[in-house]
MIDO-569208 format. One record per residue (C-alpha): z, y, x; residue in one letter; residue number from 0. Coordinates in nm, 4 decimals, padded with zeros to 6 digits. Each point is the difference from the previous one (the first is absolute). Layout:
N
> up north east type seq
> Z Y X A NUM
...
***
This chain:
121
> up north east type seq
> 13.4926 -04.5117 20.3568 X 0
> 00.1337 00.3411 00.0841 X 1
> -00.2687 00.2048 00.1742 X 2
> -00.3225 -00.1761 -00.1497 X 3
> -00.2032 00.1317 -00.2701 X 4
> -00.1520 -00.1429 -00.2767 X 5
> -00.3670 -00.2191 00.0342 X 6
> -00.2751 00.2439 00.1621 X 7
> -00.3274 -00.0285 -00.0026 X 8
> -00.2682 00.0885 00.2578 X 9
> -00.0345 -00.0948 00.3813 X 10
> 00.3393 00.0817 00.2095 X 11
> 00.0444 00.1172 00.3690 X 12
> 00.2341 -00.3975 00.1200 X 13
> -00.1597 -00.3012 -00.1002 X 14
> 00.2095 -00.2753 -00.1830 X 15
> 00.0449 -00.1653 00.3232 X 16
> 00.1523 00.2702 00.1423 X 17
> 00.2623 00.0631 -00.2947 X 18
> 00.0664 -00.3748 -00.0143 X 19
> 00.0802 -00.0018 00.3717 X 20
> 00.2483 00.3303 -00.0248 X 21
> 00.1601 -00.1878 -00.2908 X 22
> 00.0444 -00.3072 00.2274 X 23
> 00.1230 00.2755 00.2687 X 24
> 00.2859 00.1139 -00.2048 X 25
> 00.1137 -00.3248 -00.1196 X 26
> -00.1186 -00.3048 00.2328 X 27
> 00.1318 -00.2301 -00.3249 X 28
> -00.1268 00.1752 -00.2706 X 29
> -00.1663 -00.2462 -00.2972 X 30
> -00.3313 00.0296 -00.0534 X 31
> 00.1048 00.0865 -00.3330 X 32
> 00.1315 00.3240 00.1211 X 33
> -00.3035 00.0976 00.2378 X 34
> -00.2199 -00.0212 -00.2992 X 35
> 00.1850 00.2064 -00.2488 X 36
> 00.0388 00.2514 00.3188 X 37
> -00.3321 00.0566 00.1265 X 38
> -00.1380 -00.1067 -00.4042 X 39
> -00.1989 -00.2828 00.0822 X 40
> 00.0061 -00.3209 -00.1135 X 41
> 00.1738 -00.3232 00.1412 X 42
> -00.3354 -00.1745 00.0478 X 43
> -00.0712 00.3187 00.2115 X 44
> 00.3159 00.0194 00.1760 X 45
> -00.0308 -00.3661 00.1145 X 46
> -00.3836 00.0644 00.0953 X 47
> 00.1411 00.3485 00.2134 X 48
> 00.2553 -00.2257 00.1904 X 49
> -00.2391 -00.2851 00.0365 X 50
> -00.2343 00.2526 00.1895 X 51
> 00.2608 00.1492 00.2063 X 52
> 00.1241 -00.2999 00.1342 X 53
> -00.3659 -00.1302 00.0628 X 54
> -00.0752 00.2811 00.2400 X 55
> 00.4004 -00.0144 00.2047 X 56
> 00.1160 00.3177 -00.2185 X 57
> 00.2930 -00.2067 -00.1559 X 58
> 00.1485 -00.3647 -00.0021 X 59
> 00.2707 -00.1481 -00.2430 X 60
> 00.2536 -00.2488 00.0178 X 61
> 00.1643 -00.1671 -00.3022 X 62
> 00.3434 00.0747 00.0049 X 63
> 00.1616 -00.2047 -00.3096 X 64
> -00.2232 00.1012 -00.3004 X 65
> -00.1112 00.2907 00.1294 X 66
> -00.2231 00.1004 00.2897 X 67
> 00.0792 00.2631 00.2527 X 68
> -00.2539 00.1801 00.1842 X 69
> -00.0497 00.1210 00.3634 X 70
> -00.2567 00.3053 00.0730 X 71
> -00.2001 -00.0226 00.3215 X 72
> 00.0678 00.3778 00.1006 X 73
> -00.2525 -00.0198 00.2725 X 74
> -00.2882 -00.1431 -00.1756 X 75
> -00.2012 00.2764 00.0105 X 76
> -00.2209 00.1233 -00.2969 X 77
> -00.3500 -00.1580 -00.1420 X 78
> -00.2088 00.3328 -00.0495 X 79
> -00.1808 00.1379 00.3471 X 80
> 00.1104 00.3358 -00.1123 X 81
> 00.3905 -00.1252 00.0232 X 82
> -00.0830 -00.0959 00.3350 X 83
> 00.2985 -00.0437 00.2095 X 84
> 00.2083 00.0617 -00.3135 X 85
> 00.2825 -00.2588 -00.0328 X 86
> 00.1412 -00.1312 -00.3176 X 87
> 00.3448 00.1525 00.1291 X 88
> -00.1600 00.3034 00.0128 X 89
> -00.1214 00.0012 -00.3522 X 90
> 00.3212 -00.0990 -00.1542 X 91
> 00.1763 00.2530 00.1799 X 92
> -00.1955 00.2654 -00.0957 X 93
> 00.0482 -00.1303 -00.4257 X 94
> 00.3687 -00.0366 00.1117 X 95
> 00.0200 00.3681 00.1116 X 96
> -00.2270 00.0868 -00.3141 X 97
> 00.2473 -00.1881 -00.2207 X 98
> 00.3179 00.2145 00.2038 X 99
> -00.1587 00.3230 -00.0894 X 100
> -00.0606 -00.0759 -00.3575 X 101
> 00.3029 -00.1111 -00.0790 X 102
> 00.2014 00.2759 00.2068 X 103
> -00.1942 00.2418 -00.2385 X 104
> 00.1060 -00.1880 -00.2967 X 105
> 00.3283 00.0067 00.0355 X 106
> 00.0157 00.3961 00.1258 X 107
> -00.2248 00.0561 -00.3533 X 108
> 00.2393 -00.2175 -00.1589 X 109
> 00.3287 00.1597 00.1742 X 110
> -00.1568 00.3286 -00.0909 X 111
> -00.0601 -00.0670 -00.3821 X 112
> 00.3652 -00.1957 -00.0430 X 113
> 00.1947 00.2780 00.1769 X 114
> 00.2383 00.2301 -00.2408 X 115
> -00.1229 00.3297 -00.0586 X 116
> 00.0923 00.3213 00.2065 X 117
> 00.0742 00.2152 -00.2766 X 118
> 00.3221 00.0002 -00.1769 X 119
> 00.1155 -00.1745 -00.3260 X 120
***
């Protein structure tokens, strides 16, 4: 769970639906298991998310053995009339490059604060 804090409470800037769907993004065979403990919602809620996406052509899911593996629609574009013209593609590029820059400044905080000192022993 590297990167994700604790429970929070109050309203948030991405919906659930769009955190479920960059989970699916960065692991098309992720359980839903996983999602939840990712984006901290429950399985009931995770299944609901999906169940909605695929309703309105965001995703689709084949069974592959016991598991399913899912399939984005990049072009589907987005529900809200002020996303207008915005793709899903578009979105999850945009939390991919967010998720770049976040963890390029971890590890230069992290290379920074492991680093041997300048001054001499």
């Amino acid at each position: 769970m590297d990167g994700v804090s604790e429970t929070h409470t109050g309203w948030t800037f991405l919906t659930s639906h769009a955190r479920v769907l960059a989970a699916i993004a960065e692991d098309r065979r992720t359980r839903i298991r996983d999602i939840a403990v990712r984006c901290r919602l429950t399985e009931r809620a995770v299944q609901k998310i999906i169940s909605d996406l695929e309703q309105d052509g965001y995703l689709t899911h084949t069974r592959e053995g016991r598991t399913n593996a899912y399939r984005i629609q990049p072009g589907t574009i987005l529900r809200h009339p002020a996303e207008a013209g915005m793709t899903v593609e578009a979105l999850l590029s945009a939390l991919a490059q967010h998720d770049d820059q976040r963890d390029d400044r971890r590890e230069h905080t992290g290379a920074a604060a492991n680093s041997p000192s300048d001054g001499g022993d």
